[in-house]
PALUM-47396 format. One line per 8 residues: their letters; for each residue x, y, z of N, C-alpha, C. Coordinates in pm, whole numbers. Layout:
a) X:Y:Z:X:Y:Z:X:Y:Z | ...
REM end
This chain:
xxxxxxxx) 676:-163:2442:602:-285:2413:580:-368:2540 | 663:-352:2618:627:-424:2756:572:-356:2817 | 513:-258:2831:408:-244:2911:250:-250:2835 | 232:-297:2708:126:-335:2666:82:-452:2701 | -60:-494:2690:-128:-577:2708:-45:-716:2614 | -51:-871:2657:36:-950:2637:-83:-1057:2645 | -53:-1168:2543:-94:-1255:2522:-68:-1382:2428 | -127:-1457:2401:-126:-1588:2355:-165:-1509:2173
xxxxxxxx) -98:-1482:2078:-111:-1462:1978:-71:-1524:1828 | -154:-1573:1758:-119:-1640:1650:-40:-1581:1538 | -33:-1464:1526:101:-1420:1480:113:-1405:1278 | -18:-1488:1238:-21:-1495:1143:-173:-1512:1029 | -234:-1392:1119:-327:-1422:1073:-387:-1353:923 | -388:-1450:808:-438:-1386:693:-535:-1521:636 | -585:-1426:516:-722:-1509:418:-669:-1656:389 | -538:-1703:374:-537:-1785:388:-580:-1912:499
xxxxxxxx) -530:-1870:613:-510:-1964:747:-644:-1901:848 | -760:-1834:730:-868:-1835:804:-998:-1916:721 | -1123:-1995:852:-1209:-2081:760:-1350:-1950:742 | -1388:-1914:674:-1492:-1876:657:-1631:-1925:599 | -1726:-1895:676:-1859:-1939:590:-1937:-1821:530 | -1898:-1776:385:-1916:-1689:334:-2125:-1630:308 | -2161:-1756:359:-2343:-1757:360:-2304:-1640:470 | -2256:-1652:571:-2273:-1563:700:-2170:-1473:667
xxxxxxxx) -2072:-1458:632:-1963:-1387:645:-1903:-1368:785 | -1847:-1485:808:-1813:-1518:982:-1698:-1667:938 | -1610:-1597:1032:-1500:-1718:1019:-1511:-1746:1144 | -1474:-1933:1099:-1546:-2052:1158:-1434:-2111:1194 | -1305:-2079:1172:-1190:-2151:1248:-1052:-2051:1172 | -946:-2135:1250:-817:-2075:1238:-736:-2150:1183 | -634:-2180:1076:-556:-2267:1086:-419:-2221:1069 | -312:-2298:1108:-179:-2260:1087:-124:-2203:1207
xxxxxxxx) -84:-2247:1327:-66:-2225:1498:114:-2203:1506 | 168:-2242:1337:299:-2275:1378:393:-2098:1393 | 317:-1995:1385:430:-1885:1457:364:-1845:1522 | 238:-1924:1658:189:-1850:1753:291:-1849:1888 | 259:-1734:1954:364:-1670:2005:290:-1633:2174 | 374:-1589:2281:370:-1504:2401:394:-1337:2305 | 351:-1283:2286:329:-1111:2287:247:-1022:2317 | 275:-938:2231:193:-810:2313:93:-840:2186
xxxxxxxx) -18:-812:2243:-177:-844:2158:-186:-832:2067 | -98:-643:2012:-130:-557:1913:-99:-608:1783 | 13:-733:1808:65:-786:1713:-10:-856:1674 | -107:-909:1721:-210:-1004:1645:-312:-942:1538 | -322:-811:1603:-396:-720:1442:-311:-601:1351 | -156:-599:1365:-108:-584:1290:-61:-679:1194 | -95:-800:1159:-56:-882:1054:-178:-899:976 | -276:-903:1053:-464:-900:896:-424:-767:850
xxxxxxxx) -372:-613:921:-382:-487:886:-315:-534:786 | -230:-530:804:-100:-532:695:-123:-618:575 | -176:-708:612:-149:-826:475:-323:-770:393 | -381:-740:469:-531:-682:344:-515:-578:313 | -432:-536:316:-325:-365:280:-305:-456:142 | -232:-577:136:-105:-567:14:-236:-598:-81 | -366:-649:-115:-441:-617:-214:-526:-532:-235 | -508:-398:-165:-619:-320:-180:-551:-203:-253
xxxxxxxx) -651:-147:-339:-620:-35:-448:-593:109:-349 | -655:79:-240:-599:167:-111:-596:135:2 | -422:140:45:-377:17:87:-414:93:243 | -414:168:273:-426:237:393:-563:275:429 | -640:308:333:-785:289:412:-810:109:390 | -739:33:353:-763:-125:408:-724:-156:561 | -642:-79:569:-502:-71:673:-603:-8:810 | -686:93:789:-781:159:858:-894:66:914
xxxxxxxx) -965:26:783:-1085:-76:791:-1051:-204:915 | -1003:-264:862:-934:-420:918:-916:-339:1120 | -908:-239:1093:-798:-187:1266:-975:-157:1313 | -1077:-52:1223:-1183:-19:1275:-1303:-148:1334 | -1293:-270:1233:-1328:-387:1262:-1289:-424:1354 | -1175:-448:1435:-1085:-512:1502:-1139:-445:1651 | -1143:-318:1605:-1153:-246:1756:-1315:-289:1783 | -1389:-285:1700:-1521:-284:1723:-1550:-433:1827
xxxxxxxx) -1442:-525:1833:-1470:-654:1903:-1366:-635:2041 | -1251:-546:2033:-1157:-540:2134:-1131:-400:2121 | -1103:-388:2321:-1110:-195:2292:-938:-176:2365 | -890:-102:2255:-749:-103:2214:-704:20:2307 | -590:-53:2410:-532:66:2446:-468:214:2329 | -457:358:2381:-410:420:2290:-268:388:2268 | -238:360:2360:-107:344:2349:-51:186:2190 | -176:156:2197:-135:9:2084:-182:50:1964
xxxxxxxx) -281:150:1959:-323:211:1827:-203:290:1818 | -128:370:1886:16:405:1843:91:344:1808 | 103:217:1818:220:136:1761:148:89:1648 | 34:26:1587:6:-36:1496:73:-17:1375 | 93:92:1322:134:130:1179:288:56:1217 | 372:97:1342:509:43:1301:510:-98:1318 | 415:-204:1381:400:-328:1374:382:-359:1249 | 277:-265:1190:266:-350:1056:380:-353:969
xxxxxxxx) 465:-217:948:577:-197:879:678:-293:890 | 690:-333:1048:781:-468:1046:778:-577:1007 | 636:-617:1005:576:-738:957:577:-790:832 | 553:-603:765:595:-626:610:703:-668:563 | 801:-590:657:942:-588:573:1005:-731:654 | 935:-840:727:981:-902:750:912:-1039:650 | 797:-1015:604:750:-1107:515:820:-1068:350 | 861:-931:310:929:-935:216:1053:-988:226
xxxxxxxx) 1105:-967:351:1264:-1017:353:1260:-1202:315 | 1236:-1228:394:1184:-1372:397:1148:-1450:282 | 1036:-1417:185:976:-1437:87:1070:-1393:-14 | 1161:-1276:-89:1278:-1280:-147:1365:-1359:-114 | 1432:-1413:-11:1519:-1525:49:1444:-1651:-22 | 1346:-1711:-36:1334:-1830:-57:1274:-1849:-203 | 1214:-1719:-277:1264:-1676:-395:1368:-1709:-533 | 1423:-1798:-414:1579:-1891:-500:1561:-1982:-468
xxxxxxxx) 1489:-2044:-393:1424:-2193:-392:1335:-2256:-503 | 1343:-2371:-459:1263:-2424:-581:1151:-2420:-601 | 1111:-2341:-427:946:-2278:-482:927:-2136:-464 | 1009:-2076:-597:1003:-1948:-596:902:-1865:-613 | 835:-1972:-687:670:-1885:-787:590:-1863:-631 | 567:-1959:-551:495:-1959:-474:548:-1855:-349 | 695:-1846:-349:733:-1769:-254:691:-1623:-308 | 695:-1593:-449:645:-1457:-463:526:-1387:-465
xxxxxxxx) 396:-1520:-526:286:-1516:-467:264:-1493:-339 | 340:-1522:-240:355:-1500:-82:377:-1360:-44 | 473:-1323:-154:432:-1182:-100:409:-1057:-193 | 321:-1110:-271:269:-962:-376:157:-899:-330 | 264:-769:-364:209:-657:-317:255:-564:-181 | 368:-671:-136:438:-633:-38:446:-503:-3 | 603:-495:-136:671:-363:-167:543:-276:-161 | 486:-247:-260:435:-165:-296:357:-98:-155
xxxxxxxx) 303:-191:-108:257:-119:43:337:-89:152 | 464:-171:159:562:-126:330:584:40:218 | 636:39:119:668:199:44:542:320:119 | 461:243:59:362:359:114:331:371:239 | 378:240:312:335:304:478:458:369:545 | 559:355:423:689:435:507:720:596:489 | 611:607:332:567:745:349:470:812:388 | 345:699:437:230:780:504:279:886:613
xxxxxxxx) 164:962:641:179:1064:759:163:953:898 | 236:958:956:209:836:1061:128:920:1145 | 184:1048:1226:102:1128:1290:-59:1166:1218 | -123:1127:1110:-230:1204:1079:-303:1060:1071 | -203:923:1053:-297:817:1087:-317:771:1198 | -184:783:1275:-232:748:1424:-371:846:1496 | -369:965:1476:-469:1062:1533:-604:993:1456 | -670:935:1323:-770:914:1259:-799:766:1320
xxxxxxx) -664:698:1344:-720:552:1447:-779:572:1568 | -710:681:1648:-744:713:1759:-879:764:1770 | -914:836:1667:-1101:904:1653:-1195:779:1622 | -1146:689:1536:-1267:632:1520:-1247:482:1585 | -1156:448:1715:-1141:383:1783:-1183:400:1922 | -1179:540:1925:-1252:613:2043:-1132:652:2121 | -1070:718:2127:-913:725:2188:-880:893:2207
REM end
């Protein structure tokens, strides 16, 4: 990870804490700065991968889409399209961990809304073929 590309990254980017103007289909601002971070870049598009994973009926060609978009504006070392899948996996299991923890709070409903659909996707990205997705990022990323 340290020798990847490093930057100023917001760390949290999903449909929520983005503004869109759906006439254009173009988002028009960002909100929510409070877990932006110094890291390595990749981490900034493993958290949209991941989190438009947890509503899609297929969570891995979402997981695909979101990375093919992504590249189409920034051209991704191979080396960060190799890590993506385990960024996202962490991300997951760090928004499930988290979101069960506060689960027993008094805003549980909302903490579980926070993270449905979690499970069901870190499961499947912990049994995807990682080797047959990393090689399909790498083709249509140009890699």
């Amino acid at each position: 990870m340290d020798e990847l590309p490093h930057g100023v990254v917001h760390h949290d980017l999903h449909d929520a804490n983005l503004l869109v103007d759906a006439s254009e289909e173009a988002v028009t601002g960002v909100l929510d700065f409070g877990d932006m971070v110094w890291g390595p870049r990749i981490a900034e598009l493993a958290v949209p991968a991941a989190y438009a994973s947890r509503g899609a009926a297929q969570p891995v060609e979402a997981f695909i889409q979101v990375a093919e978009g992504w590249g189409s504006s920034i051209d991704l070392q191979a080396e960060e399209i190799d890590l993506l899948l385990e960024a996202a996996i962490g991300r997951l299991a760090v928004n499930l961990a988290v979101w069960t923890a506060r689960g027993q709070s008094e805003r549980g409903g909302y903490a579980l809304s926070r993270s449905k659909g979690t499970e069901r996707v870190l499961r499947e990205f912990l049994c995807v073929d990682a080797d047959a997705l990393r090689r399909e990022l790498r083709r249509i990323l140009g890699h």
